[in-house]
N, C-alpha and C positions, 0 to 999 in steps of 0.2 A: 595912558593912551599909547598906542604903538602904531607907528605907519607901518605900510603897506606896498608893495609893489604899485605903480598908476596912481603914486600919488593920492591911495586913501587914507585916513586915518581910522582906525576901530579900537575899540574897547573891549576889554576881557576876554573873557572863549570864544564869541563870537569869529574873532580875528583865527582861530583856529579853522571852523569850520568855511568860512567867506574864504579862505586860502589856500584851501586843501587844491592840489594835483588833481586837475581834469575838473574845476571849478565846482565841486558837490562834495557835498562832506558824506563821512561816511555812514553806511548803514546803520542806525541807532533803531534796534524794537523797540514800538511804544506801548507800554503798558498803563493799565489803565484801572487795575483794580491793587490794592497793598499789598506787599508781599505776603505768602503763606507763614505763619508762625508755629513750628512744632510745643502742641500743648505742655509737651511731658518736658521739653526742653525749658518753657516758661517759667512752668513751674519748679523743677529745680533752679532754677537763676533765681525767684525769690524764696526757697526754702531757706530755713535759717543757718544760718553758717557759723561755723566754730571751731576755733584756735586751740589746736592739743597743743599741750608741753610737756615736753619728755624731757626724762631725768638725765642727769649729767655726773659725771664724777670733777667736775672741773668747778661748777657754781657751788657756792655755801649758801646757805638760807637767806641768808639779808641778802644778798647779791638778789637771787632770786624773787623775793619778798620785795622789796625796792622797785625792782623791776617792773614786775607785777602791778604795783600801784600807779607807774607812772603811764603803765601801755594804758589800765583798763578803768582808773581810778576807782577801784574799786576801796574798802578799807585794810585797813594791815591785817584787820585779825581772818579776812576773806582771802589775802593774799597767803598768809599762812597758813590754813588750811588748802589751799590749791597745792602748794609747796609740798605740804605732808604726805598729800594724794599721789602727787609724782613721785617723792619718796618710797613711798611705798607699792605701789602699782605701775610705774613706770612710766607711766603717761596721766594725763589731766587733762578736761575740758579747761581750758583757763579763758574762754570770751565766748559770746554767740551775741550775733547781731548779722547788720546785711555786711554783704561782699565786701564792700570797700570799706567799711569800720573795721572789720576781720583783719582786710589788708594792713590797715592803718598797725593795726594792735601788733600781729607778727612785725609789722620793721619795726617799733620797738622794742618788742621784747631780743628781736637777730642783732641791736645795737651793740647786746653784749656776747653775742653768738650765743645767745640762747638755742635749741634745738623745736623747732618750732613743723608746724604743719596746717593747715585751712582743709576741712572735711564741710561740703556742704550734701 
């Protein structure tokens, strides 16, 4: 609760608009129907999303492999073929899932600086 010049007391925002300079709060448009939602923006936000991992000269396999299981839990012999993939190709799909699992899985995998990227 917070007073007020005259001895009122108000609550929340209210005290904002009840105090405004020249006694009227300001101009607010009232809208009346939900915002517009771009379709094509929708829909990419829930297309699936996926965690490349690029190769490194700095990680060894198990480093890698290890890793791999902890971001995605996936199995070792899954993590080791992901591993191979980057080896040899330079990159790997190493997760797909929504956004914030993606997230989740890249800061595990950056734990070790991994070299990581989210493509949705």
């Amino acid at each position: 609760m917070m007073k007020f010049g005259h001895n009122r007391t108000i609550t929340g925002y209210r005290a904002l608009y009840q105090t405004w300079p020249g006694g009227s709060a300001p101009h607010r448009p009232q809208t009346e129907s939900e915002p517009e939602v771009d379709v094509a923006v929708a829909e990419s936000v829930d297309a699936p999303w996926r965690v490349i991992l690029y190769n490194d000269a700095i990680h060894t396999f198990d480093e890698v492999i290890l890793q791999l299981v902890k971001a995605t839990g996936c199995s070792t012999q899954d993590a080791e073929k992901i591993a191979w993939t980057v080896h040899r190709e330079g990159k790997a799909m190493a997760f797909e899932g929504d956004f914030p699992e993606c997230f989740r899985v890249q800061g595990v995998l950056r734990e070790i600086q991994l070299v990581t990227e989210i493509e949705g």
